[in-house]
N, CA, C and O of each residue as an XYZ file, in Angstrom:
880
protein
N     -56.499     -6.344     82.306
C     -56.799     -6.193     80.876
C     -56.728     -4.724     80.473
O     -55.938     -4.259     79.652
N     -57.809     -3.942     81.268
C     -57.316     -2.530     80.973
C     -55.717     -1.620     81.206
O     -55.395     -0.532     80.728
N     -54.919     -2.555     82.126
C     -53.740     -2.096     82.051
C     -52.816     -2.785     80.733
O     -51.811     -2.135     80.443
N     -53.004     -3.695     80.144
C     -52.638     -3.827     79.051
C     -53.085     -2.738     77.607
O     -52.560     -2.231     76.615
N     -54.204     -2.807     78.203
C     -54.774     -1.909     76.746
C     -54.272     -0.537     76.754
O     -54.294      0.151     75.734
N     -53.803     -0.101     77.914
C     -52.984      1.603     78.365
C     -52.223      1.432     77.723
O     -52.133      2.016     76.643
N     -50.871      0.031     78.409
C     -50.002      0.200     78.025
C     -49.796     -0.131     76.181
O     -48.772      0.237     75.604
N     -50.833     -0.798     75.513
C     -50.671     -0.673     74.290
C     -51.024      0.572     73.112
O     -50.774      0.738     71.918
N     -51.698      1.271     74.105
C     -52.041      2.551     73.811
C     -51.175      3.630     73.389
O     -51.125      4.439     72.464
N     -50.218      3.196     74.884
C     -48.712      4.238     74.723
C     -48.234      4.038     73.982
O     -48.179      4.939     73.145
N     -47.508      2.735     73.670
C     -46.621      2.587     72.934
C     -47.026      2.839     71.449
O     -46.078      3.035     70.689
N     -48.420      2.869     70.851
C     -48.635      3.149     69.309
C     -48.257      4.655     69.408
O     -47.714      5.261     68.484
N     -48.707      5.406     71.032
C     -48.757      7.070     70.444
C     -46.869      7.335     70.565
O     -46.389      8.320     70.004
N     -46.271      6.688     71.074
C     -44.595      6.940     71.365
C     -44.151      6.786     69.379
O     -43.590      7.551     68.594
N     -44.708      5.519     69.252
C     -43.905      5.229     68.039
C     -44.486      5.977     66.475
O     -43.962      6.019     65.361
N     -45.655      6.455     66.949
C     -46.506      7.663     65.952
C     -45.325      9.137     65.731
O     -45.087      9.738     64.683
N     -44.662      9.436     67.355
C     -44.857     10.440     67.214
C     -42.839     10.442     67.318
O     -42.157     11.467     67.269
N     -42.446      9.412     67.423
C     -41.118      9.302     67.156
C     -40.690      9.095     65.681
O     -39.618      9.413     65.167
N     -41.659      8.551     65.169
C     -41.802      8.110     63.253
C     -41.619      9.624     63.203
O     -40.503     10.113     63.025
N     -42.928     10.507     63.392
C     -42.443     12.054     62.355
C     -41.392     12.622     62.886
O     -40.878     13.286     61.987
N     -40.638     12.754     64.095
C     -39.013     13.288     64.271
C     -38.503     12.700     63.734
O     -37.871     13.510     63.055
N     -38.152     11.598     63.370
C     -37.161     11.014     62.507
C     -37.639     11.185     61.195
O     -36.728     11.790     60.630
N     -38.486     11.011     60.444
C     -39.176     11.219     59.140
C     -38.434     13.414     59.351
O     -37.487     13.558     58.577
N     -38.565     13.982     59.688
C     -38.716     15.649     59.760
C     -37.418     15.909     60.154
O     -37.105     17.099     60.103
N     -36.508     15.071     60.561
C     -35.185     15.291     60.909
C     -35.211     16.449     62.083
O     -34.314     17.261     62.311
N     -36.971     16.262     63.038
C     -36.413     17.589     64.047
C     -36.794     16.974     65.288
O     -36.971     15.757     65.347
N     -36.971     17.928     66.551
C     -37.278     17.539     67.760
C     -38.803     17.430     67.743
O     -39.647     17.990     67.043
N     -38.907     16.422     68.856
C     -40.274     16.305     68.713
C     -41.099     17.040     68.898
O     -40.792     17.795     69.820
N     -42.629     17.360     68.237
C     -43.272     18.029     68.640
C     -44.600     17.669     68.556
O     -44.563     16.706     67.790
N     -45.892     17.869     68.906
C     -46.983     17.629     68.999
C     -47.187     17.468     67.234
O     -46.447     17.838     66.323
N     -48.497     16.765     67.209
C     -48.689     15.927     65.889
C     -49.902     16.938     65.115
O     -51.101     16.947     65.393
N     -49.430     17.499     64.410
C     -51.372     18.182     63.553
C     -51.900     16.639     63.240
O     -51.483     15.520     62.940
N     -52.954     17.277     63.487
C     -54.376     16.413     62.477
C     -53.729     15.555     61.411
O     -53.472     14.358     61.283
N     -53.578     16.622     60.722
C     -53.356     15.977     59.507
C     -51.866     15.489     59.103
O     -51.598     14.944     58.032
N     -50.895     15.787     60.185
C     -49.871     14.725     60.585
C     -50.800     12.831     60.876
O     -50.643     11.946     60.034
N     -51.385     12.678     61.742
C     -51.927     11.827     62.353
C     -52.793     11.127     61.435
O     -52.892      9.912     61.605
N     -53.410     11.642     60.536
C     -54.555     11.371     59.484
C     -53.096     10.422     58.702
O     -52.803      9.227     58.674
N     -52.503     11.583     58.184
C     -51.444     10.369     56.904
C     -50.814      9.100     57.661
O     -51.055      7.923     57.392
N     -49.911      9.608     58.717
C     -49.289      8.661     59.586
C     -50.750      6.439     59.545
O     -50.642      5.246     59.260
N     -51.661      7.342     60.005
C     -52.791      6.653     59.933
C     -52.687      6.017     58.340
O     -51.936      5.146     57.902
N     -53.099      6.326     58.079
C     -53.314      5.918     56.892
C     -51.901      5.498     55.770
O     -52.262      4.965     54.720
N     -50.901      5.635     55.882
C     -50.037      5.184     54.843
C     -49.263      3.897     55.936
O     -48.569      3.030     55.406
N     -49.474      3.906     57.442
C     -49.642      2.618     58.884
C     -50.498      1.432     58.029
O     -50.172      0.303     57.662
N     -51.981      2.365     57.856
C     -52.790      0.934     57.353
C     -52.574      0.361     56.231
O     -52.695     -0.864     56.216
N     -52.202      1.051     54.994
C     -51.640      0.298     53.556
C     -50.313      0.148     53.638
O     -49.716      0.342     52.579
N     -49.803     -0.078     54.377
C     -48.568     -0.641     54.309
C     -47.894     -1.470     53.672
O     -46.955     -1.057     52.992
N     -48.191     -2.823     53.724
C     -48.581     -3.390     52.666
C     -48.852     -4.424     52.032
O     -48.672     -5.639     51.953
N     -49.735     -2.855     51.266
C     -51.067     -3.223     49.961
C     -50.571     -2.824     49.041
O     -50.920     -3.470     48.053
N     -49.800     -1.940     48.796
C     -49.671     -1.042     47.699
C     -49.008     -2.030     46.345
O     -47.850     -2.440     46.262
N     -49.896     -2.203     45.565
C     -49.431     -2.655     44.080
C     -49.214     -1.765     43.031
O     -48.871     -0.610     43.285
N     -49.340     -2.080     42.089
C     -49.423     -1.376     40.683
C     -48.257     -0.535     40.471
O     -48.271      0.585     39.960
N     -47.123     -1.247     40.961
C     -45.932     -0.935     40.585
C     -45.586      0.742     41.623
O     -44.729      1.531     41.225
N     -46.256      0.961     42.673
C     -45.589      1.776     43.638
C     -44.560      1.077     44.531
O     -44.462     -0.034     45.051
N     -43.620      2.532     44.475
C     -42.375      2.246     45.672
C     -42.707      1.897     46.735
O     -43.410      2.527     47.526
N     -42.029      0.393     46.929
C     -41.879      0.326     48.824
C     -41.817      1.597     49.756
O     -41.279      2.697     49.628
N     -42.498      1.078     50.636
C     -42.742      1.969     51.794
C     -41.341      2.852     52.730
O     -41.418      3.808     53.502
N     -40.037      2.002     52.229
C     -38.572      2.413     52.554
C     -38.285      3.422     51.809
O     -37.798      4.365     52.434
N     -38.423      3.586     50.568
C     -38.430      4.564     49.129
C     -39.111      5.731     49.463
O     -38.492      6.791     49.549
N     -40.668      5.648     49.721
C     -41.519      6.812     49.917
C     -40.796      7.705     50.995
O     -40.545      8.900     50.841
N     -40.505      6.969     52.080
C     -39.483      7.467     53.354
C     -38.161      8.579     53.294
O     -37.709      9.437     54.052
N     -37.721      7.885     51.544
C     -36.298      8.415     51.684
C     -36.724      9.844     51.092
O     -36.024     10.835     51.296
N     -38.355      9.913     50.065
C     -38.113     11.201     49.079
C     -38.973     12.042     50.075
O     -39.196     13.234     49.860
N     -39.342     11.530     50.925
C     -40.059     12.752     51.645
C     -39.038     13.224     52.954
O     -39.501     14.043     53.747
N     -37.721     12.725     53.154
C     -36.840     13.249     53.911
C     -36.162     14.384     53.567
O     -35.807     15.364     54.223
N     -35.954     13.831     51.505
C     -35.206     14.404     51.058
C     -35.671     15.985     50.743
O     -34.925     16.961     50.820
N     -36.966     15.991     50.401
C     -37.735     17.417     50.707
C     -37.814     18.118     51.834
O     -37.463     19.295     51.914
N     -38.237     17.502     52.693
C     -38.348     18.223     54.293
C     -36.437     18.844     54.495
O     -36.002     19.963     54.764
N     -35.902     17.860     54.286
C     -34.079     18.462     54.790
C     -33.568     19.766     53.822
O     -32.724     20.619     54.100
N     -34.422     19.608     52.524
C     -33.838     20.838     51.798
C     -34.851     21.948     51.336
O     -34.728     22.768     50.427
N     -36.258     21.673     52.530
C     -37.115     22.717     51.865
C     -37.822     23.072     50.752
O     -38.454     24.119     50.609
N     -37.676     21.963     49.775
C     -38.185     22.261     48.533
C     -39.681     22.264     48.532
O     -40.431     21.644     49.285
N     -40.012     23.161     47.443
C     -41.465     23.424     47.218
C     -41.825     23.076     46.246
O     -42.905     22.511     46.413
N     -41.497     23.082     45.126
C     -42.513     22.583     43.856
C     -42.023     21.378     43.128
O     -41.066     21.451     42.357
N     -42.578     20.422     43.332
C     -41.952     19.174     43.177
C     -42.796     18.473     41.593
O     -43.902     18.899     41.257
N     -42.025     17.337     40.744
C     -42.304     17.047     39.424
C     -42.571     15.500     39.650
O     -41.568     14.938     40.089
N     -43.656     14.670     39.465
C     -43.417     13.003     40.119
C     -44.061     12.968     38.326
O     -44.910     13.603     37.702
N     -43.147     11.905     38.031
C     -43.205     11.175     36.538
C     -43.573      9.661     36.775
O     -42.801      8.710     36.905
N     -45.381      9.686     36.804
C     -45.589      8.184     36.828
C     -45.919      8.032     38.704
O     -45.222      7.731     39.673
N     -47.565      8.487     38.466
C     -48.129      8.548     39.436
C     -48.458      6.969     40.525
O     -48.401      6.787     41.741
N     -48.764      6.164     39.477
C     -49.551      4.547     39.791
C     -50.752      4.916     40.655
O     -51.511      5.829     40.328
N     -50.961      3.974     42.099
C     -51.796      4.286     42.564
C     -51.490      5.815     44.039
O     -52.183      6.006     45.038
N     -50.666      6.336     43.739
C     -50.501      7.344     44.510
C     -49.640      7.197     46.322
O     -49.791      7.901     47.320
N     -48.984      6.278     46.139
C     -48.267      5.858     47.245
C     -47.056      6.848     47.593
O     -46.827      7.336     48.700
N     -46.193      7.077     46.186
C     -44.726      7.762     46.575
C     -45.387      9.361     46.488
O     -44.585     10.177     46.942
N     -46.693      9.988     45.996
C     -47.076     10.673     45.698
C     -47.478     11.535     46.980
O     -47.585     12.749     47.156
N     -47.728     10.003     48.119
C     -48.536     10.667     49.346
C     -47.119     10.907     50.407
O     -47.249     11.616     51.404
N     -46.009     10.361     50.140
C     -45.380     10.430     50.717
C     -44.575     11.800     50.051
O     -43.825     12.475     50.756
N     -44.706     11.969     49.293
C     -44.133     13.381     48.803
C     -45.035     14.864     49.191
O     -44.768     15.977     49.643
N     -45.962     14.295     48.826
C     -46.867     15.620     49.381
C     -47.497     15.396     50.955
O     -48.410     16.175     51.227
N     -47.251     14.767     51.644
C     -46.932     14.940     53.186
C     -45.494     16.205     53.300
O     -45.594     17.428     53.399
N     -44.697     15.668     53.262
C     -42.969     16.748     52.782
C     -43.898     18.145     52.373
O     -44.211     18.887     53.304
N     -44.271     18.444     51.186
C     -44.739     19.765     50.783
C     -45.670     19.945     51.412
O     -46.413     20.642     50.721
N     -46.260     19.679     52.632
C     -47.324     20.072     53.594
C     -46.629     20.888     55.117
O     -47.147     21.578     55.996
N     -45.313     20.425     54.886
C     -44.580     20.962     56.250
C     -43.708     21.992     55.127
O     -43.390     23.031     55.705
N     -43.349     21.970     54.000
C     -42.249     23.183     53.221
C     -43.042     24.286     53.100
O     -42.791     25.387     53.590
N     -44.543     23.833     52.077
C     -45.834     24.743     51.496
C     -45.380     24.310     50.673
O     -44.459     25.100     50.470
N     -45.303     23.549     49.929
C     -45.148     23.095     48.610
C     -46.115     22.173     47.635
O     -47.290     22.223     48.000
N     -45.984     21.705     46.982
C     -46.993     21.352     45.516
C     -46.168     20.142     45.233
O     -44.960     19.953     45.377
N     -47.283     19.238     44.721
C     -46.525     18.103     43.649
C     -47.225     17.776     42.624
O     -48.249     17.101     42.722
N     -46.762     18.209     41.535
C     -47.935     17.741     40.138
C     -47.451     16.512     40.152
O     -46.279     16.267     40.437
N     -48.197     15.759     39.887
C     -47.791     14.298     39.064
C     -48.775     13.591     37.893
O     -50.003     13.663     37.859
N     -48.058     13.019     37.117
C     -48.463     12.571     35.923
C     -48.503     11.168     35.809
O     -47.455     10.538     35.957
N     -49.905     10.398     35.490
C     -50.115      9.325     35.067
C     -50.773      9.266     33.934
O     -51.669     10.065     33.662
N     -50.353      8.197     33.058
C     -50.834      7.552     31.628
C     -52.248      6.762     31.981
O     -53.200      7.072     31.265
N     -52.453      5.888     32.892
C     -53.384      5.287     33.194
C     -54.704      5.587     33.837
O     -54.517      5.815     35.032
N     -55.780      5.660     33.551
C     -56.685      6.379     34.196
C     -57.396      5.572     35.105
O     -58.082      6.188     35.921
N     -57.400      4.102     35.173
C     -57.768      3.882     36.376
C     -56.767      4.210     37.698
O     -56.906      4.568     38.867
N     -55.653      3.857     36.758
C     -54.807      3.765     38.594
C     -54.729      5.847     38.599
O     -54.197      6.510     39.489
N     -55.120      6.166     37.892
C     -55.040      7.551     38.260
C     -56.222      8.252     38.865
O     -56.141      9.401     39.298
N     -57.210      7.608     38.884
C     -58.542      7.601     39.825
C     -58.200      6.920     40.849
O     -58.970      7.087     41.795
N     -57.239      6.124     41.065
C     -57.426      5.137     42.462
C     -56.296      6.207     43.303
O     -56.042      6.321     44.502
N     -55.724      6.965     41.992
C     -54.838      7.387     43.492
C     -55.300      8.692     43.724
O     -54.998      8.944     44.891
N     -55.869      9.641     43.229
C     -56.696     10.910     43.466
C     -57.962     10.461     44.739
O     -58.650     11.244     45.394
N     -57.958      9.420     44.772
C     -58.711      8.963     46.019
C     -58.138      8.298     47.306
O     -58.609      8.345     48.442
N     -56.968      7.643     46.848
C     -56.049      7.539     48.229
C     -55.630      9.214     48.320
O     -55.421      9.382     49.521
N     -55.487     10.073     47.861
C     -54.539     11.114     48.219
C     -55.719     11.688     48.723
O     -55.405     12.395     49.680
N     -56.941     11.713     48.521
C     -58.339     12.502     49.073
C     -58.078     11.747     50.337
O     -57.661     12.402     51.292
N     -58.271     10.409     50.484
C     -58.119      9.896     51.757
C     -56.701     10.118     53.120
O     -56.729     10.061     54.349
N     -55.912     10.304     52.404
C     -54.674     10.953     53.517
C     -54.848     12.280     53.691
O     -54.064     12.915     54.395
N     -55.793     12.806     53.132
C     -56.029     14.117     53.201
C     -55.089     15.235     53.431
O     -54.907     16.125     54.262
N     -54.305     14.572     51.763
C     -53.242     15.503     50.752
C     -53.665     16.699     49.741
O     -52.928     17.462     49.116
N     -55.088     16.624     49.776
C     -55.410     17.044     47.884
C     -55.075     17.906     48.316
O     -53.987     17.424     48.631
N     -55.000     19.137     48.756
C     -54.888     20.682     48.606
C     -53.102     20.272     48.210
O     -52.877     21.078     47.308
N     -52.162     19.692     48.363
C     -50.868     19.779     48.028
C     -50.342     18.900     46.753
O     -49.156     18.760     46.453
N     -51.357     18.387     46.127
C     -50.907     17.542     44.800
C     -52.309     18.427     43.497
O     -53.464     18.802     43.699
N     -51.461     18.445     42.298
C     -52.056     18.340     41.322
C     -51.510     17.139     40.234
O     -50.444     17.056     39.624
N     -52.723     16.232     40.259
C     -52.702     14.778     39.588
C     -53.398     15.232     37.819
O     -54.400     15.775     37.355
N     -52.108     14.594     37.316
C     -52.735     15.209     35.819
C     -52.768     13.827     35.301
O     -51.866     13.067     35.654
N     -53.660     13.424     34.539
C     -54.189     12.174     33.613
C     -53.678     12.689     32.235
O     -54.133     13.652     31.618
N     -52.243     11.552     31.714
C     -52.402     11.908     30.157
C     -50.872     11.429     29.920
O     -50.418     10.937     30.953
N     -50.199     11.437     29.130
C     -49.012     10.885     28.426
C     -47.464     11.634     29.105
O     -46.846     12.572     28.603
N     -47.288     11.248     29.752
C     -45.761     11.958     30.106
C     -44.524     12.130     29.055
O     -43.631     12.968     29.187
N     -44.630     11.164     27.961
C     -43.706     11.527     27.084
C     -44.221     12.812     26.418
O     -43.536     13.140     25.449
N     -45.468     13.789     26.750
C     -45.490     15.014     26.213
C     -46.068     15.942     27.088
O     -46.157     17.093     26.659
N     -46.586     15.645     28.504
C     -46.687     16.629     29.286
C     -45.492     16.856     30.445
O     -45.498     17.504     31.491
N     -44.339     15.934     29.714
C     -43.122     16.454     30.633
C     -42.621     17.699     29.999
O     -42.179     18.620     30.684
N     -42.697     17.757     28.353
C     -42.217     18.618     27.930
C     -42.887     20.126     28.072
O     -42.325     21.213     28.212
N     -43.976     19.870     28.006
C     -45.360     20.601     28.340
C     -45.113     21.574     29.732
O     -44.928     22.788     29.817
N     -45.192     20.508     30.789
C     -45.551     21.383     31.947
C     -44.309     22.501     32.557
O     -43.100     22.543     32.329
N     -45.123     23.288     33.352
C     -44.237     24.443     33.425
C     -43.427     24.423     34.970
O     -43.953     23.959     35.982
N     -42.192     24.958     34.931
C     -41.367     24.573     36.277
C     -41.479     25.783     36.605
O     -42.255     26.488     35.960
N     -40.587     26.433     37.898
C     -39.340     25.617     37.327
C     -39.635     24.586     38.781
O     -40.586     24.810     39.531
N     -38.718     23.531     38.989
C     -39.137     22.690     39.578
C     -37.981     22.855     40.778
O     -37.066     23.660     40.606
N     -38.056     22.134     41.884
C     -36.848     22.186     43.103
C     -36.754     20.403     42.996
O     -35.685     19.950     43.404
N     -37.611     19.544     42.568
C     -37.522     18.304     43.423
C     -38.226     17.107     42.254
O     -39.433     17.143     42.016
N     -37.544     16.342     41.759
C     -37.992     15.548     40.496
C     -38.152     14.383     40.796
O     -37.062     13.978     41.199
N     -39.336     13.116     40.860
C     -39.057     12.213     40.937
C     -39.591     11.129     39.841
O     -40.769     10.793     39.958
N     -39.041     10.717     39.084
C     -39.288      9.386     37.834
C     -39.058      8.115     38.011
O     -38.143      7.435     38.476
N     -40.655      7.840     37.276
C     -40.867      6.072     38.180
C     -41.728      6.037     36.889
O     -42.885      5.726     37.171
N     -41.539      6.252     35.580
C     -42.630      6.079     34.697
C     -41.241      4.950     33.811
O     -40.220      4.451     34.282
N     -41.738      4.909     32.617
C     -41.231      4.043     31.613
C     -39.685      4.005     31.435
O     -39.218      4.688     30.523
N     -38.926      3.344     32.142
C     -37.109      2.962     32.554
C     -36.825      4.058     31.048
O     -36.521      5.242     30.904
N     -37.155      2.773     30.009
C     -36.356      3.572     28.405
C     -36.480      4.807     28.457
O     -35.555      5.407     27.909
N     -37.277      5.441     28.910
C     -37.520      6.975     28.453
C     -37.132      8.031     29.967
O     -37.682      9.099     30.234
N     -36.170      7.422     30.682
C     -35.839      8.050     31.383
C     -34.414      9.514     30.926
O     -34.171     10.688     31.206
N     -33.952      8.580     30.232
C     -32.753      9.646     29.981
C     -33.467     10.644     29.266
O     -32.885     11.713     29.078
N     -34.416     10.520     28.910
C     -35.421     11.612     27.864
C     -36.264     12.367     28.817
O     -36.671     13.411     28.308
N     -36.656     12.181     30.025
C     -37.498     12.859     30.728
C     -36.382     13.676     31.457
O     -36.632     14.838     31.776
N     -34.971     13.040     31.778
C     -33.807     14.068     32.324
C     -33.760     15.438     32.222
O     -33.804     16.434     32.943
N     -33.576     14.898     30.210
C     -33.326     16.053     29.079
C     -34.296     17.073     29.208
O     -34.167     18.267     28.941
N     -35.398     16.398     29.701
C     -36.999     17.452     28.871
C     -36.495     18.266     30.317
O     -36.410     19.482     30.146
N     -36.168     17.821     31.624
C     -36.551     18.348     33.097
C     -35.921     18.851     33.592
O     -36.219     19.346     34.679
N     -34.419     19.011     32.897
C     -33.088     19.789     33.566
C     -33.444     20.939     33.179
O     -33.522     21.782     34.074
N     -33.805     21.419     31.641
C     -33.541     23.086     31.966
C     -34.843     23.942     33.153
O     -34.940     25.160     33.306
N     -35.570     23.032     33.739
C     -36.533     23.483     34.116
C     -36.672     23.300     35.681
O     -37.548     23.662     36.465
N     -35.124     22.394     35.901
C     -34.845     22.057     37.717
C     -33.838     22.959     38.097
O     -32.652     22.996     37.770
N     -34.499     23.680     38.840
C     -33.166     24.344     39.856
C     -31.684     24.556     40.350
O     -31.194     23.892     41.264
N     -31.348     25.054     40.002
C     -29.699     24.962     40.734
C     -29.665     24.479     42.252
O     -30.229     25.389     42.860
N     -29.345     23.659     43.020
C     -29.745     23.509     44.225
C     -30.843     22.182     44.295
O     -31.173     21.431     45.213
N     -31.210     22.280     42.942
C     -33.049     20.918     43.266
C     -32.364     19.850     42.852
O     -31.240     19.928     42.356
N     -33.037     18.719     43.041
C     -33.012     17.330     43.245
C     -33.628     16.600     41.815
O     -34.724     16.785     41.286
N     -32.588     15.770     41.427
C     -33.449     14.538     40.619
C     -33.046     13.208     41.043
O     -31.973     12.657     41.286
N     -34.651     12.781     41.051
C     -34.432     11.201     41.860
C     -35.255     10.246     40.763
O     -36.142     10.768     40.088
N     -34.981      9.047     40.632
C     -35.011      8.322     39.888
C     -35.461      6.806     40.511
O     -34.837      6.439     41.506
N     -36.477      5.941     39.992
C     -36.224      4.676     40.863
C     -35.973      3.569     40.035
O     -35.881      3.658     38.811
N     -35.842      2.371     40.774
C     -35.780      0.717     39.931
C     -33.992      1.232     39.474
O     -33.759      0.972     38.294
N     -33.227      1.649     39.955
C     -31.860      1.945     39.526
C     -31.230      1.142     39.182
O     -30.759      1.046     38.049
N     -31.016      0.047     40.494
C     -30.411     -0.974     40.459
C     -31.171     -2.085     39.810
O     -30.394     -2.815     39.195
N     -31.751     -2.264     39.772
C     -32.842     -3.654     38.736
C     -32.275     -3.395     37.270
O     -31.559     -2.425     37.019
N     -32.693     -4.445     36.221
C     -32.756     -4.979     35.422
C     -32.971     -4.459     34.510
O     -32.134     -4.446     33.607
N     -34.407     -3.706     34.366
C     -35.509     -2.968     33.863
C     -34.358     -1.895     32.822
O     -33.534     -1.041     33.151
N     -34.783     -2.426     31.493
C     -34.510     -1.735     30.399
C     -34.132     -0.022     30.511
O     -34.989      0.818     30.786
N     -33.023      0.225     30.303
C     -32.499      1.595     29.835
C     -32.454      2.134     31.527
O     -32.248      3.330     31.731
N     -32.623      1.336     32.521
C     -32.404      2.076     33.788
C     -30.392      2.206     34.219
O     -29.585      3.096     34.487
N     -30.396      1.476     34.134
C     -28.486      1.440     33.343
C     -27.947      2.522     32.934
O     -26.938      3.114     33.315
N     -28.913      2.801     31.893
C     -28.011      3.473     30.869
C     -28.396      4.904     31.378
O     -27.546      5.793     31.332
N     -29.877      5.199     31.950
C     -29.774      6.222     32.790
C     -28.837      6.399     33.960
O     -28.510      7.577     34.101
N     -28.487      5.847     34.546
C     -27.562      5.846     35.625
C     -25.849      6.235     35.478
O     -25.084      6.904     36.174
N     -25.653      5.268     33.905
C     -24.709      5.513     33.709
C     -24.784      7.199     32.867
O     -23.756      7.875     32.836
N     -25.759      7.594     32.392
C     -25.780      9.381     32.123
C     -25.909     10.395     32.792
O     -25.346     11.490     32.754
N     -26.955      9.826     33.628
C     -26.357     10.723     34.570
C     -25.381     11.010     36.177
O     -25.456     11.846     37.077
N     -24.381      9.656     35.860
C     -23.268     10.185     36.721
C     -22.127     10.342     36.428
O     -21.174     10.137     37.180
N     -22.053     10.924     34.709
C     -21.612     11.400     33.319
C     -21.652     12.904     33.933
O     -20.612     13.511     33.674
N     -22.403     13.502     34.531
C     -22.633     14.687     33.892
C     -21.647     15.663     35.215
O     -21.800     15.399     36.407
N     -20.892     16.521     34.842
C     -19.811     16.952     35.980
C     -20.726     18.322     36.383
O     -20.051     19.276     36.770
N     -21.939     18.483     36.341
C     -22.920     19.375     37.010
C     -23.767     18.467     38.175
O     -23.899     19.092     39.227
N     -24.253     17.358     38.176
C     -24.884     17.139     38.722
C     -23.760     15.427     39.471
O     -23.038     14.578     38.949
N     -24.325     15.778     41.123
C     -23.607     14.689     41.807
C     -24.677     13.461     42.790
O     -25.250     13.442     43.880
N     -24.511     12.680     41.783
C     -24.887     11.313     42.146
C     -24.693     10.535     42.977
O     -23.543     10.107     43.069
N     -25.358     10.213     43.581
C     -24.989      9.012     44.855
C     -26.807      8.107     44.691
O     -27.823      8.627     44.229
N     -26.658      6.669     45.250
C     -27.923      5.866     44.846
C     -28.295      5.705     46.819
O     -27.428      5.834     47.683
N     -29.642      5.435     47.061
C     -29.781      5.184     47.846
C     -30.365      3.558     48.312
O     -31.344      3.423     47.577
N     -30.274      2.567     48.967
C     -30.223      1.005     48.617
C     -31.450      0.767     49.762
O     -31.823     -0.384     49.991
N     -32.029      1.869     50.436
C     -33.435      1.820     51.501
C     -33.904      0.094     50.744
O     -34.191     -0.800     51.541
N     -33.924     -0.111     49.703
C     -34.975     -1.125     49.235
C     -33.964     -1.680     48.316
O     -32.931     -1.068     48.044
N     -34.237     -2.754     47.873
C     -33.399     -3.679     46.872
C     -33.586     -2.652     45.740
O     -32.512     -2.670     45.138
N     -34.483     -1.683     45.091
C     -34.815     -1.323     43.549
C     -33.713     -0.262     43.261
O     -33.252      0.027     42.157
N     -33.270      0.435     44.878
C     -32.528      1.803     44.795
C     -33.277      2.924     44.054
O     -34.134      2.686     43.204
N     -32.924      4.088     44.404
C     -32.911      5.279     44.145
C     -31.866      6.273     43.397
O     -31.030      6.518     44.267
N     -31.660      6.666     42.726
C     -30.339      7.801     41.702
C     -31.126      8.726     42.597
O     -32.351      8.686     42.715
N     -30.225      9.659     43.289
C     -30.266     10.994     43.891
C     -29.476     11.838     43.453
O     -28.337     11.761     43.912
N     -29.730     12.848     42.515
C     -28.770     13.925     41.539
C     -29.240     15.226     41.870
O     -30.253     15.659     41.320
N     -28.515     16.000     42.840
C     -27.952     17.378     42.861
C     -27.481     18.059     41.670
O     -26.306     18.069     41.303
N     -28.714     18.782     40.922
C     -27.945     19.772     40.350
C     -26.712     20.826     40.844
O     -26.805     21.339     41.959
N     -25.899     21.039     40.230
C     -24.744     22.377     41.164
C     -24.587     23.461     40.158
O     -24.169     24.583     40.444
N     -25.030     22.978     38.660
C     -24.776     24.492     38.120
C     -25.970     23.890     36.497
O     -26.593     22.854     36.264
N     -25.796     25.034     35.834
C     -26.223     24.660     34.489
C     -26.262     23.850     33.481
O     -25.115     23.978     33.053
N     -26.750     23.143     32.834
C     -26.354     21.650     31.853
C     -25.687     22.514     30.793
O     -26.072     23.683     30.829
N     -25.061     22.319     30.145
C     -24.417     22.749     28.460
C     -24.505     21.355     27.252
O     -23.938     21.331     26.160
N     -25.460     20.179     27.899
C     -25.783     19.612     26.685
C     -27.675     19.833     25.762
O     -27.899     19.300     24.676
């Protein structure tokens, strides 16, 4: 019995510590704390996560996409309960980076200022409570790393408000691409319109992802 329980022992710490080399795109190396704390904890809600957060394949892809290009100050549009949030600010815990994010809702914006207390993220997120159709325009960049998951219609409008304020080099990511969901289309189809920024979708999950590389300046 106790040689079963070893050997089940190993195999959680092998596959703990093979998850963050592949998640970090590096060689392996011993786990911080607070590697082990999130790992832990985003293991146990796996899933739970409702209230309209990204599958657990999604959270995966935007915290690769930070760690591979270093980015530091990251923009999340449409917090919910703080799932893609924890998986983003894990990423800005290995760059030094920040993620403000913005929710309309104040319960699920209390539920996730307390999952993110619990992965023991807070020092790398600032969670703002209040209307994104005016604290996108509001808040100050400039930004490396964008991700929008708030209201489909008003995506091509949060683009507009967030390009002059994203990086040459930074990232805008987008979710629910491929779905149904009103004006997500028509975002997709604008921005792989635009001969500055290069688009490709990622399909980790049935909802997809828009992944847009800025390469130079907008002129609309």
């Amino acid at each position: 019995m106790k040689s079963k329980q070893a050997l089940a022992n190993l195999l959680a710490v092998i596959f703990v510590y093979g998850f963050v080399a592949v998640a970090c795109g590096q060689e392996k190396e011993p786990l911080s704390k607070l590697d082990q704390k999130v790992i832990k904890f985003l293991e146990s809600r796996k899933s739970g996560w409702r209230d309209w957060n990204v599958p657990y394949e999604d959270g995966k892809v935007l915290h690769d996409i930070i760690v591979k290009n270093g980015y530091k100050s990251a923009l999340e549009i449409g917090t919910s309960t703080g799932h893609s949030t924890i998986w983003m600010a894990w990423a800005m815990s290995k760059t030094g980076g920040k993620v403000i994010t913005i929710e309309i809702d104040k319960n699920r914006h209390k539920i996730a200022v307390e999952n993110i207390r619990k992965a023991g993220l807070s020092d790398f997120v600032d969670a703002r409570l209040g209307d994104a159709h005016q604290l996108v325009k509001e808040v100050k960049g400039p930004f490396d790393f964008v991700f929008s998951d708030a209201d489909k219609g008003w995506y091509v409008q949060y683009f507009k408000d967030v390009d002059p304020k994203l990086k040459v080099g930074g990232c805008f990511t987008a979710h629910n691409v491929l779905n149904t969901f009103a004006g997500a289309q028509d975002f997709l189809e604008f921005v792989k319109s635009l001969p500055n920024y290069e688009t490709t979708i990622d399909r980790s999950s049935s909802s997809g992802i828009s992944i847009s590389y800025k390469k130079a300046e907008s002129d609309f």
